[in-house]
DODREN-642159 format. One record per residue (C-alpha): chain; residue number from 1; x, y, z. Coordinates in steps of 0.2 Angstrom, whole numbers, plus 5000, padded with zeros to 4 digits. Example, Ala and Ser with C-alpha at 12.3 -4.5 7.8 and 13.67 -1.06 7.14 Angstrom:
# DODREN-642159
+--------+-----+------+------+------+
: chaine : num :    x :    y :    z :
+--------+-----+------+------+------+
:      A :   1 : 5062 : 4978 : 5039 :
:      A :   2 : 5068 : 4995 : 5036 :
+--------+-----+------+------+------+
This chain:
# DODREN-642159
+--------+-----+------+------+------+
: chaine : num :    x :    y :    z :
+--------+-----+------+------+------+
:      A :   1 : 5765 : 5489 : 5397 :
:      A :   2 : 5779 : 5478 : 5390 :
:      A :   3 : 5783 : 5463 : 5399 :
:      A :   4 : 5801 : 5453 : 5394 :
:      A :   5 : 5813 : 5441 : 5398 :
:      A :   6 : 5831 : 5443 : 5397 :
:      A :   7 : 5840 : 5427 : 5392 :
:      A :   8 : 5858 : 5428 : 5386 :
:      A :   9 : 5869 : 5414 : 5375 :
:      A :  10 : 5889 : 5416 : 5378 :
:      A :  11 : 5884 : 5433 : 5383 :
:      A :  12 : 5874 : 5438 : 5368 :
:      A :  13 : 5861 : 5442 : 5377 :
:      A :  14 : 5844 : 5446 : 5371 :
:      A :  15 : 5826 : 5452 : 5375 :
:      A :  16 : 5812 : 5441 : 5373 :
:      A :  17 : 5792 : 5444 : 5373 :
:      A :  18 : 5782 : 5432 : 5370 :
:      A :  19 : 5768 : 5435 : 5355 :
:      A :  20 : 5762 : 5417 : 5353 :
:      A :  21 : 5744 : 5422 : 5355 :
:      A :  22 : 5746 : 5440 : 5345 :
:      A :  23 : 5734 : 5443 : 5332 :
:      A :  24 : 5740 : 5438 : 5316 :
:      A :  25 : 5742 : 5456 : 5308 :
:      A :  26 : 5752 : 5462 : 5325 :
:      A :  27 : 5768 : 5452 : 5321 :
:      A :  28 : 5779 : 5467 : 5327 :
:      A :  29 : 5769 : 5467 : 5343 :
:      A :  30 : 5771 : 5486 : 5342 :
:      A :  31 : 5790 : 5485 : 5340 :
:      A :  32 : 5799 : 5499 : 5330 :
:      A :  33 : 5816 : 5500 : 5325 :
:      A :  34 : 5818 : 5517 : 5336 :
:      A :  35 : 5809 : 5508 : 5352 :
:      A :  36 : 5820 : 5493 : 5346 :
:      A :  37 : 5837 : 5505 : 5349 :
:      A :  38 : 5829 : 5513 : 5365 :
:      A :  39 : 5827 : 5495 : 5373 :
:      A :  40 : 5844 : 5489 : 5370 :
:      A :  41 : 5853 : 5505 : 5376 :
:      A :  42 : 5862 : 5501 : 5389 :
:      A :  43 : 5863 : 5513 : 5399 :
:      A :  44 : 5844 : 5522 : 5397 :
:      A :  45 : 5836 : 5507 : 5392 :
:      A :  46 : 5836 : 5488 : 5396 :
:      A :  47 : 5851 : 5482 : 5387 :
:      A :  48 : 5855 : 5470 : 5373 :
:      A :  49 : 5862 : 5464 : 5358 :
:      A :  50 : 5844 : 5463 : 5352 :
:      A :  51 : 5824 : 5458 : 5353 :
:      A :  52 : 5816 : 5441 : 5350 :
:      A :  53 : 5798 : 5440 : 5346 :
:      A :  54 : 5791 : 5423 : 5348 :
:      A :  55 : 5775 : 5423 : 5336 :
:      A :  56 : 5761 : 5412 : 5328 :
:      A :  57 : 5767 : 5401 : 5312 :
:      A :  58 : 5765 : 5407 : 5298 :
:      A :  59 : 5772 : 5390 : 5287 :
:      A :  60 : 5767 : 5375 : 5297 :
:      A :  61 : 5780 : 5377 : 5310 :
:      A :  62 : 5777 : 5376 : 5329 :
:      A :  63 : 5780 : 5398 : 5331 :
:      A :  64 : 5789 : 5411 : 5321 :
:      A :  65 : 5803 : 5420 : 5325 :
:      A :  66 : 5806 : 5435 : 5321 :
:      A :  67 : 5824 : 5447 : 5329 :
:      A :  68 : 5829 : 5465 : 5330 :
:      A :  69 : 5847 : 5468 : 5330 :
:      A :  70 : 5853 : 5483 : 5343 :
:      A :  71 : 5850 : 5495 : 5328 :
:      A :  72 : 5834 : 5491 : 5323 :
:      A :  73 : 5839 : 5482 : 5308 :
:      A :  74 : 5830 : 5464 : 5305 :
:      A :  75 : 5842 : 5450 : 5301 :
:      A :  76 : 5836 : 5432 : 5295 :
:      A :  77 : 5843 : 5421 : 5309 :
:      A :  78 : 5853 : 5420 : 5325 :
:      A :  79 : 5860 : 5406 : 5330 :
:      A :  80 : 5864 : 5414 : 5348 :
:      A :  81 : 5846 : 5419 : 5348 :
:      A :  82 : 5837 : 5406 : 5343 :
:      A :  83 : 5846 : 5395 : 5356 :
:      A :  84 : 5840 : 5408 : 5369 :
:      A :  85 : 5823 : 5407 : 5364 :
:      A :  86 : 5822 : 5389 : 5366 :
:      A :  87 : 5828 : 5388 : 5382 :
:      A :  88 : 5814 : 5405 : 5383 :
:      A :  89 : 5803 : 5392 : 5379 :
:      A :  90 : 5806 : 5377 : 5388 :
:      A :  91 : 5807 : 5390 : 5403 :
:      A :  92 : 5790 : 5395 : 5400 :
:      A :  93 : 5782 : 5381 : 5395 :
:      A :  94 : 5790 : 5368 : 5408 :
:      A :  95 : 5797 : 5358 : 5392 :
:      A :  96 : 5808 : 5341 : 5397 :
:      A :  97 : 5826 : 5337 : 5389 :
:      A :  98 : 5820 : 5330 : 5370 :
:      A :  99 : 5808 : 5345 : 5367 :
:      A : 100 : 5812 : 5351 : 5349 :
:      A : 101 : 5802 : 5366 : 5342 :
:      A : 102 : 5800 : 5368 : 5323 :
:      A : 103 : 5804 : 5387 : 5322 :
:      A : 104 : 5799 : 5398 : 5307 :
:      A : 105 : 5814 : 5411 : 5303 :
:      A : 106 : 5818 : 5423 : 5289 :
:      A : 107 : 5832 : 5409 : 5284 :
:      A : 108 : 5819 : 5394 : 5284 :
:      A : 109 : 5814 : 5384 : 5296 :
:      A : 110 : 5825 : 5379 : 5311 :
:      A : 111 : 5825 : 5365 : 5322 :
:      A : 112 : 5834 : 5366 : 5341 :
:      A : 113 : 5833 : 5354 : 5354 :
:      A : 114 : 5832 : 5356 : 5373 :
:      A : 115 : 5848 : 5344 : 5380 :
:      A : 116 : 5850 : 5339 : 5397 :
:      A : 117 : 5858 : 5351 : 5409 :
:      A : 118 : 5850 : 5365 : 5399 :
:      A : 119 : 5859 : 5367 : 5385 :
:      A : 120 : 5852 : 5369 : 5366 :
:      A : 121 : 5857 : 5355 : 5352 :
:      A : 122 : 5853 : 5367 : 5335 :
:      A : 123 : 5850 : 5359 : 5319 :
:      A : 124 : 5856 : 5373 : 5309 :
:      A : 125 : 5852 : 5367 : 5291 :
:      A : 126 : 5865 : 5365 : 5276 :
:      A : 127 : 5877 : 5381 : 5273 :
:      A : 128 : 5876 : 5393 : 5259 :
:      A : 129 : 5890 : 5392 : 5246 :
:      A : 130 : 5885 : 5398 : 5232 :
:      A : 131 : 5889 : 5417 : 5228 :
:      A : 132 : 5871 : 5423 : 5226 :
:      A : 133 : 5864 : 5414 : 5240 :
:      A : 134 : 5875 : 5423 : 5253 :
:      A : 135 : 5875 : 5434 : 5244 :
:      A : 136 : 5894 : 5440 : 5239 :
:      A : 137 : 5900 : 5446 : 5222 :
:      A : 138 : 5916 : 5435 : 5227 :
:      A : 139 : 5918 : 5421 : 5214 :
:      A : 140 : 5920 : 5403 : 5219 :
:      A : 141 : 5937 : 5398 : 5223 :
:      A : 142 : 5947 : 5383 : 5223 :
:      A : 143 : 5942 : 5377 : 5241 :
:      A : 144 : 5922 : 5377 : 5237 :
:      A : 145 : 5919 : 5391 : 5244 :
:      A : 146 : 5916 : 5413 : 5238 :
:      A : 147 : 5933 : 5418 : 5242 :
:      A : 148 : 5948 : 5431 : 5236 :
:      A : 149 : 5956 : 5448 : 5243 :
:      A : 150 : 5947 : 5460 : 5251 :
:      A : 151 : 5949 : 5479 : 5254 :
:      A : 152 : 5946 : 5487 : 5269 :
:      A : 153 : 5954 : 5502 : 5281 :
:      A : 154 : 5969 : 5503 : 5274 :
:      A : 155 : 5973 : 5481 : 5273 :
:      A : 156 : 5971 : 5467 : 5260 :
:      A : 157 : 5961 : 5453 : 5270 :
:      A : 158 : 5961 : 5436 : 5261 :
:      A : 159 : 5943 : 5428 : 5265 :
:      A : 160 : 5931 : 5415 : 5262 :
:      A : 161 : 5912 : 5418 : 5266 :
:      A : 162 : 5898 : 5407 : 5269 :
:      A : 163 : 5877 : 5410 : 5270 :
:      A : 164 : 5869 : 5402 : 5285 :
:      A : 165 : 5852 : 5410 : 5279 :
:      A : 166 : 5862 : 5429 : 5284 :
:      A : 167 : 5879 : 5433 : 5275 :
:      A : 168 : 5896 : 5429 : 5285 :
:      A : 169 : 5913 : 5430 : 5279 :
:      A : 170 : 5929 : 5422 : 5288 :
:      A : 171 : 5945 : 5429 : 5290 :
:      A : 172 : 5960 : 5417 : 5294 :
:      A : 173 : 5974 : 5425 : 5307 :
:      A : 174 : 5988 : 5421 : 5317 :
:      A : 175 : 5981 : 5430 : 5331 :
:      A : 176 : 5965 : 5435 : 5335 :
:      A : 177 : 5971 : 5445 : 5347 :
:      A : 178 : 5981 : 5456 : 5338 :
:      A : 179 : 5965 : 5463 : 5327 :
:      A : 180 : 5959 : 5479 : 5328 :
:      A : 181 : 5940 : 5472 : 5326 :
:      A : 182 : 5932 : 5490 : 5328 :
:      A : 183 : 5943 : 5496 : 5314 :
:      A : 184 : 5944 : 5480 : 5302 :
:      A : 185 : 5925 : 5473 : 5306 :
:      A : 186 : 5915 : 5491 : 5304 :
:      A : 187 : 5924 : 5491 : 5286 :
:      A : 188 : 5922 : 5475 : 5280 :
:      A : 189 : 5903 : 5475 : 5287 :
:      A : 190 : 5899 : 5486 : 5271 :
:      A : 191 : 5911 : 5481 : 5258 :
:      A : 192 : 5903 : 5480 : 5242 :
:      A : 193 : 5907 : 5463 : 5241 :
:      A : 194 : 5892 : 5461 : 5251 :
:      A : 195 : 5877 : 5468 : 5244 :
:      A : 196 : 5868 : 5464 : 5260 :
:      A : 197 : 5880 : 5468 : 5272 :
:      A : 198 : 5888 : 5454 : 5282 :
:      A : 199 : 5894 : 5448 : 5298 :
:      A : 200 : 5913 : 5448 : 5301 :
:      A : 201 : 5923 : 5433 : 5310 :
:      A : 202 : 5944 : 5434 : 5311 :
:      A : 203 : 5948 : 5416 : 5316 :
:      A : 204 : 5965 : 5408 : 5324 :
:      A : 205 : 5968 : 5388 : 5321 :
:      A : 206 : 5974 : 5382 : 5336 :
:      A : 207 : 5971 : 5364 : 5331 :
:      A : 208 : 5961 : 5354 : 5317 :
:      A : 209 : 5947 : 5353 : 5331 :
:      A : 210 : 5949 : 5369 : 5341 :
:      A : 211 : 5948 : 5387 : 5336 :
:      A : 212 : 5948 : 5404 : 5342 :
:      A : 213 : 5935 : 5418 : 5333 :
:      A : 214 : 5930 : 5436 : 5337 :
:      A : 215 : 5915 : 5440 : 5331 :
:      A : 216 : 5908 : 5458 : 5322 :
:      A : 217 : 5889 : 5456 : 5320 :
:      A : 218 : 5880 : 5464 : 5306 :
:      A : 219 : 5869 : 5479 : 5315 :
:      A : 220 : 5877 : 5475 : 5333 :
:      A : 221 : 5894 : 5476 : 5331 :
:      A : 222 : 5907 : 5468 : 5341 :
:      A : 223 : 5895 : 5452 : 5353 :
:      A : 224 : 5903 : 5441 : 5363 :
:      A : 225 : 5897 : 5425 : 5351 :
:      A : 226 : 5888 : 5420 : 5335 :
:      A : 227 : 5878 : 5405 : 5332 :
:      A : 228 : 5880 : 5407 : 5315 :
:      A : 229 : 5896 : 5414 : 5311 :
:      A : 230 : 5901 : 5399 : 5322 :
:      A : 231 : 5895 : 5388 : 5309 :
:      A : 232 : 5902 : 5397 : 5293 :
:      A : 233 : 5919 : 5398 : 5301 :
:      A : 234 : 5921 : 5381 : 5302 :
:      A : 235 : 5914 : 5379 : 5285 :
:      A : 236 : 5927 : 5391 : 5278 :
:      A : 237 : 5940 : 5383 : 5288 :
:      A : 238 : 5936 : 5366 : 5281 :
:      A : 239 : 5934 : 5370 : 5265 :
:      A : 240 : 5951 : 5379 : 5268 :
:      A : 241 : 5960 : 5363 : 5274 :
:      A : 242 : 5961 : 5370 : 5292 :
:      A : 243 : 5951 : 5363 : 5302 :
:      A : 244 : 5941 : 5346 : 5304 :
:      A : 245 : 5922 : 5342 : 5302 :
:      A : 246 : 5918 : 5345 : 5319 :
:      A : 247 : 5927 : 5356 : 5330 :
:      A : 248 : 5924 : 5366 : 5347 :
:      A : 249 : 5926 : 5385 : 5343 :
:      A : 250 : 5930 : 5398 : 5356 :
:      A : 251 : 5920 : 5415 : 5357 :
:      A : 252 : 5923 : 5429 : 5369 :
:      A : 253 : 5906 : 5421 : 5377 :
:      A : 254 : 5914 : 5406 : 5381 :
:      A : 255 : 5913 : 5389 : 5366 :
:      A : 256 : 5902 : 5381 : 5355 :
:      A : 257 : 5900 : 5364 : 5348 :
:      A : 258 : 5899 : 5364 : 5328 :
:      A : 259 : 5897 : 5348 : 5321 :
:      A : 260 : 5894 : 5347 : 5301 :
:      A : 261 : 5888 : 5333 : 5296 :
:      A : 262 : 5893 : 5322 : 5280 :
:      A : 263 : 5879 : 5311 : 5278 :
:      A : 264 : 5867 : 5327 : 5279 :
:      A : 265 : 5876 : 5343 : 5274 :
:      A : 266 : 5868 : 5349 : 5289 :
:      A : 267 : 5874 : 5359 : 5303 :
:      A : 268 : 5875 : 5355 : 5321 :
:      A : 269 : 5878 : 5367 : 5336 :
:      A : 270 : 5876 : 5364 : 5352 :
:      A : 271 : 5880 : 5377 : 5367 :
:      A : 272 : 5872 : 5384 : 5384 :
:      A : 273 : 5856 : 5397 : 5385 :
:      A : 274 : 5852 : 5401 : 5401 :
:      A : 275 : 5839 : 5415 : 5409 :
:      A : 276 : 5846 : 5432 : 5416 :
:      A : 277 : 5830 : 5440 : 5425 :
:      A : 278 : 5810 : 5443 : 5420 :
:      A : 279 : 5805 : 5463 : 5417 :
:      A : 280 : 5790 : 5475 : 5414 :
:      A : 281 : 5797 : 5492 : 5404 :
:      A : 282 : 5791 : 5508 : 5414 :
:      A : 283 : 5777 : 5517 : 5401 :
:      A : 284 : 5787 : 5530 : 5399 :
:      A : 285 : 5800 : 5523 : 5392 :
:      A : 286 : 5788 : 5518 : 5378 :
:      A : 287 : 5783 : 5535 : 5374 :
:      A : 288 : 5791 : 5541 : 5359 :
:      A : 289 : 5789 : 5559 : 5363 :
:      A : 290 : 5797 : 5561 : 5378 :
:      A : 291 : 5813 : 5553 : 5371 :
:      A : 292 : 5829 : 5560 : 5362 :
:      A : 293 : 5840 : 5546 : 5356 :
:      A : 294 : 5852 : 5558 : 5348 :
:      A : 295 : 5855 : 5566 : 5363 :
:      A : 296 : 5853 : 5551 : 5375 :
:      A : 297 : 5867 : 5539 : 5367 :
:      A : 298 : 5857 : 5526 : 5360 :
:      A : 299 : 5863 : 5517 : 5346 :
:      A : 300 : 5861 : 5524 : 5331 :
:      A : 301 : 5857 : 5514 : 5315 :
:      A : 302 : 5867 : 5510 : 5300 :
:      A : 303 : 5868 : 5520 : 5285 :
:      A : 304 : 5855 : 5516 : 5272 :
:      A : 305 : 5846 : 5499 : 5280 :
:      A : 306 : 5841 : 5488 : 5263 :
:      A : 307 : 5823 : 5484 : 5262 :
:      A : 308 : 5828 : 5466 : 5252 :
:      A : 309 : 5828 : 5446 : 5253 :
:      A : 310 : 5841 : 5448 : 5267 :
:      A : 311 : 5826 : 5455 : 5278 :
:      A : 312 : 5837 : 5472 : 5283 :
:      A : 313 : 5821 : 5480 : 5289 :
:      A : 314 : 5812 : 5482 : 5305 :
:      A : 315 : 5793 : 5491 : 5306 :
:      A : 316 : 5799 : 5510 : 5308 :
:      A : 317 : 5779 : 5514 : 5306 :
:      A : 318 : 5778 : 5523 : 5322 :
:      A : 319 : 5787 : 5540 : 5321 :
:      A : 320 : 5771 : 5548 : 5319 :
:      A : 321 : 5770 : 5558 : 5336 :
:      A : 322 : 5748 : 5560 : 5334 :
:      A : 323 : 5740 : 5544 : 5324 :
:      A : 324 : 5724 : 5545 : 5318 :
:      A : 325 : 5710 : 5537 : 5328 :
:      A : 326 : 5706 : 5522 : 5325 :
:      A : 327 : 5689 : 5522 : 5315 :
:      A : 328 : 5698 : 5534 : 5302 :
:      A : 329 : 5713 : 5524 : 5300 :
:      A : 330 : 5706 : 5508 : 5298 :
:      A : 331 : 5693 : 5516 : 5285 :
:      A : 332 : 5707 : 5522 : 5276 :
:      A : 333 : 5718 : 5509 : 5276 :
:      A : 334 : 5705 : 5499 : 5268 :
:      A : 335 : 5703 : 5507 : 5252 :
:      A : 336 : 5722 : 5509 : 5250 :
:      A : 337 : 5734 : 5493 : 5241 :
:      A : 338 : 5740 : 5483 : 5257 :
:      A : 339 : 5759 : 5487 : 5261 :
:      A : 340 : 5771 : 5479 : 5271 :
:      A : 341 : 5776 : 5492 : 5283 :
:      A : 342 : 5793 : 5483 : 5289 :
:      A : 343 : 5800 : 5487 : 5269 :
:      A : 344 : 5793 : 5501 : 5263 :
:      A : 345 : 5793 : 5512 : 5278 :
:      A : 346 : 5810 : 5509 : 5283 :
:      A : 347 : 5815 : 5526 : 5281 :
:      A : 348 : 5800 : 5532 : 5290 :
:      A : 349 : 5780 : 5530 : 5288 :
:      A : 350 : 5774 : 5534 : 5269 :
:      A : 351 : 5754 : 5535 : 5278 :
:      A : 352 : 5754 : 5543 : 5292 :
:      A : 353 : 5737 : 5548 : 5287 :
:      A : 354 : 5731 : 5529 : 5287 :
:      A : 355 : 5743 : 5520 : 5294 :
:      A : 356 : 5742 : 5501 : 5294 :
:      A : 357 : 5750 : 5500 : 5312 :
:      A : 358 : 5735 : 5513 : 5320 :
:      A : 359 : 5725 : 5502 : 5327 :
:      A : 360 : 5738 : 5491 : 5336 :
:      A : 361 : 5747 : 5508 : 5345 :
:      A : 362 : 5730 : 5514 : 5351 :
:      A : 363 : 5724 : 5497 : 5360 :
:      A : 364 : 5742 : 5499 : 5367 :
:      A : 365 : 5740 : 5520 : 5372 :
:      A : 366 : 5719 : 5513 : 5378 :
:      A : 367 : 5728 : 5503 : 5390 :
:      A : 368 : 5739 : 5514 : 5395 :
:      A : 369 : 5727 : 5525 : 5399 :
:      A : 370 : 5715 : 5516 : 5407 :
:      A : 371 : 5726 : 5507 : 5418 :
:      A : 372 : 5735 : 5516 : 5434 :
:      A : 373 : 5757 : 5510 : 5434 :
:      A : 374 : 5751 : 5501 : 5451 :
:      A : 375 : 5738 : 5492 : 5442 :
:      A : 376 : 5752 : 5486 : 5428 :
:      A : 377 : 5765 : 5483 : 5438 :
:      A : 378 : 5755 : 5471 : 5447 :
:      A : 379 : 5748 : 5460 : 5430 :
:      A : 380 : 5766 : 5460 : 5425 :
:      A : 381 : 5773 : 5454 : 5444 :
:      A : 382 : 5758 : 5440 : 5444 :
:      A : 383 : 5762 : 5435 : 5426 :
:      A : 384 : 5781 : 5435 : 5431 :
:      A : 385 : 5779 : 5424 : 5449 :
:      A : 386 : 5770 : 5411 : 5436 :
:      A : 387 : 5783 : 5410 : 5425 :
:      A : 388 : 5798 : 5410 : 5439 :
:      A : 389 : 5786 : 5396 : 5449 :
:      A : 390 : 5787 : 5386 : 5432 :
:      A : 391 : 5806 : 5388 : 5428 :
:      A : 392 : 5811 : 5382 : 5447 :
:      A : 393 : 5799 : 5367 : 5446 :
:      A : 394 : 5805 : 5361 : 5431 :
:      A : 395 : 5825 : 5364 : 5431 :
:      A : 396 : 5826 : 5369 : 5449 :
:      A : 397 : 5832 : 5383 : 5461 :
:      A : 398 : 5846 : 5389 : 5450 :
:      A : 399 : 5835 : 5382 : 5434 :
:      A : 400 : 5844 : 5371 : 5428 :
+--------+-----+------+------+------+
C-alpha cells in the first residue's frame, strides 16, 4: 500500500508521502527510479512532475527532503517542491501562519515559511556564482556571473548561469513566446557546459521589476514553474543590468515573488502551494512484474544519469524480479562493505544476491500478502478522513 497526497505549486504538481517516522536506513521508502516513472505517467499512473519524500533529519533540521524528478533522476532542490511540501505539512500537521520548517536538502538546508492565505515565503539561501559551484565550464564574465555563447540545435544562445544548490542557466529573449523550448531546452539540458546537466530558463524583460520565463526542467522537461530557476533568472538578469533586486516573474503556472536581498545575499521567494487530492496507489500498480514501461509510455529516463555531487541518482535497487529472503539477505549484506544503493546502482543492482534494499521490499510484499485490497483501502480511507478533517479545521472548507 502506498498512500500519497498530491499538492501542486503553479501547476508543478507533485506527489508527496510522508516518511517522517521511517526507519532510518528506509530513506527511499521503497521508491525506485522505475516505480518513480510508473507514478508520474500520466496516463497509467498517478501523474506528476515528480515525488516528495518527507523524511527524519539527518543534520539537525526539523525533516529531510528528498525529490524524484518524473524520470527517476534525483535533483538537489526544488523550489516548487519544497513550497508544496510545506504547505503538505502545515496541512497535515494543522500548522498556523509563522510556522517555518528547517528542511534538509541535497543543496543545504532550507528554510520556508507558511504565510497568511496559504501561501509559502522561502528563504532560498545565497546563489551560486562561481563556475565550480554550479557547476559550468563557463568562465566568469563581466557582469559577475558564468557566462558566454552557447551551442545548441543549430543556434548561438548567449547565456548566464547561476547555482541555486542545482545548475540553471538563463537565456535573455525578446519573446518568449517565439521559443521552440522542446527543441532549444532538450539541447541545452546536456551541453557540455554543464557537466551536471542543468535546468533551462528563456526569459523576456518586460520591465526592471516584471518578467516573463518559460521553464525546461532538468529530468522533467518543459513544467509550468520553477522555484529555482525563478531565483537564478533574476540573478542573471541583475547581474546583466536587466532587471531590479526584486521583481515578480511570470511562469506558465502563474508568478512568483523573488526578492534578493542586499544586506544577506539571500534569496526570497514567495508564491501559492495548495492541495490537489489525497490517494492510495492500487497494489498492482506496484508490482514491477506485471508492468512494461516501454510499451505503456512512461517516461523514459535520460541518457547516462551521473551518480555525482549533483545528487543525479535515485535508488534503482529494485529490478530484481525474485529478492532473496530476508534472513539470507541481511546475512549477506553484512559481511559485505556497505554501499549506497542510490549511486552505485544507478544503472541497475550490482547484489542482487544480497541486496541492501531486501529487507524493506519484503515487509512491503508481507503486507501485501497478509492484507486483503478491502482491508487497505480502508487503513488508507481512515488515514485520509484524519488528514482531510485536519486541513478543513485548520484553513477551512476550500482550505485556505
Amino acid at each position: 500500500m502506498l498512500q500519497f497526497s498530491k499538492y501542486q505549486g503553479l501547476g508543478n504538481d507533485f506527489l508527496m508521502l510522508d516518511g517522517r517516522n521511517a526507519a532510518e536506513e528506509d530513506d527511499s521508502l521503497g521508491l525506485t527510479p522505475e516505480l518513480v516513472r510508473r507514478l508520474c505517467d500520466r496516463r497509467f499512473g498517478v501523474g506528476g512532475d515528480g515525488v516528495i519524500l518527507a523524511l527524519p533529519p539527518g543534520q539537525g533540521g526539523e525533516l529531510r527532503m528528498r525529490i524524484f524528478n518524473a524520470d527517476g533522476t534525483e535533483p538537489e532542490m526544488c523550489g516548487n517542491g519544497i513550497r508544496c511540501l510545506a504547505r503538505f505539512l502545515a496541512d497535515s500537521d494543522g500548522d498556523e501562519p509563522g510556522r517555518q520548517w528547517q528542511i534538509e536538502t541535497l543543496a543545504g538546508r532550507i528554510v520556508p515559511e507558511l504565510q497568511e492565505g496559504g501561501t509559502i515565503r522561502v528563504d532560498m539561501g545565497r546563489p551560486l556564482l562561481d563556475p565550480e559551484a554550479v557547476p559550468t565550464t563557463l568562465p566568469v564574465g563581466e557582469a559577475g556571473i558564468p557566462q558566454g555563447d552557447l551551442e545548441a540545435a543549430g543556434y548561438t544562445f548567449s547565456v548566464g548561469a547561476a547555482g541555486m544548490g542545482n545548475p540553471h542557466v538563463v537565456i535573455p529573449v525578446t519573446d518568449v513566446a517565439l521559443v521552440e523550448l522542446e527543441s532549444f531546452g532538450a539541447a541545452l539540458e546536456v551541453h557540455p557546459a554543464f557537466p551536471a546537466r542543468t535546468n533551462v530558463h528563456f526569459v523576456q524583460v518586460l520591465s526592471p521589476s516584471h518578467l516573463v520565463m518559460r521553464v525546461w526542467e532538468r529530468g522533467a522537461g518543459p513544467t509550468l514553474a520553477c522555484g529555482t530557476g525563478a531565483c537564478a533568472t533574476l540573478v542573471v538578469c541583475h547581474r546583466l543590468g536587466l532587471s531590479e533586486r526584486r521583481a515578480r516573474l511570470d511562469l506558465p503556472g502563474g508568478p512568483l515573488e523573488i526578492d534578493w536581498d542586499e544586506a544577506t545575499d539571500h534569496l526570497f521567494m514567495t508564491g501559492p502551494a495548495e492541495a490537489v487530492f489525497d490517494g492510495v496507489v492500487a497494489p498492482a500498480l506496484l508490482d514491477l512484474d506485471q508492468h512494461d514501461p516501454d510499451q505503456q509510455g512512461s517516461v523514459e529516463p535520460s541518457p547516462s544519469p551521473r551518480a555525482d555531487s549533483a545528487g543525479f541518482v535515485g535508488d534503482p535497487a529494485a529490478d530484481a524480479a525474485a529478492p532473496e529472503p530476508v534472513a539470507s539477505a541481511t546475512t549477506a549484506v553484512s559481511s559485505l562493505p556497505e554501499i549506497n544503493c542510490a549511486v552505485v546502482c544507478v544503472n541497475g543492482c550490482v547484489r542482487q544476491d544480497a541486496c541492501p534494499s531486501a529487507e524493506a521490499r519484503a515487509r512491503v510484499a508481507a503486507l501485501l500478502e497478509s492484507r486483503s485490497l478491502d482491508d487497505l483501502v480502508a487503513i488508507a480511507t481512515n488515514s485520509l478522513d484524519d488528514r482531510t478533517r485536519a486541513r478543513i479545521e485548520a484553513n477551512g472548507p476550500l482550505g485556505g
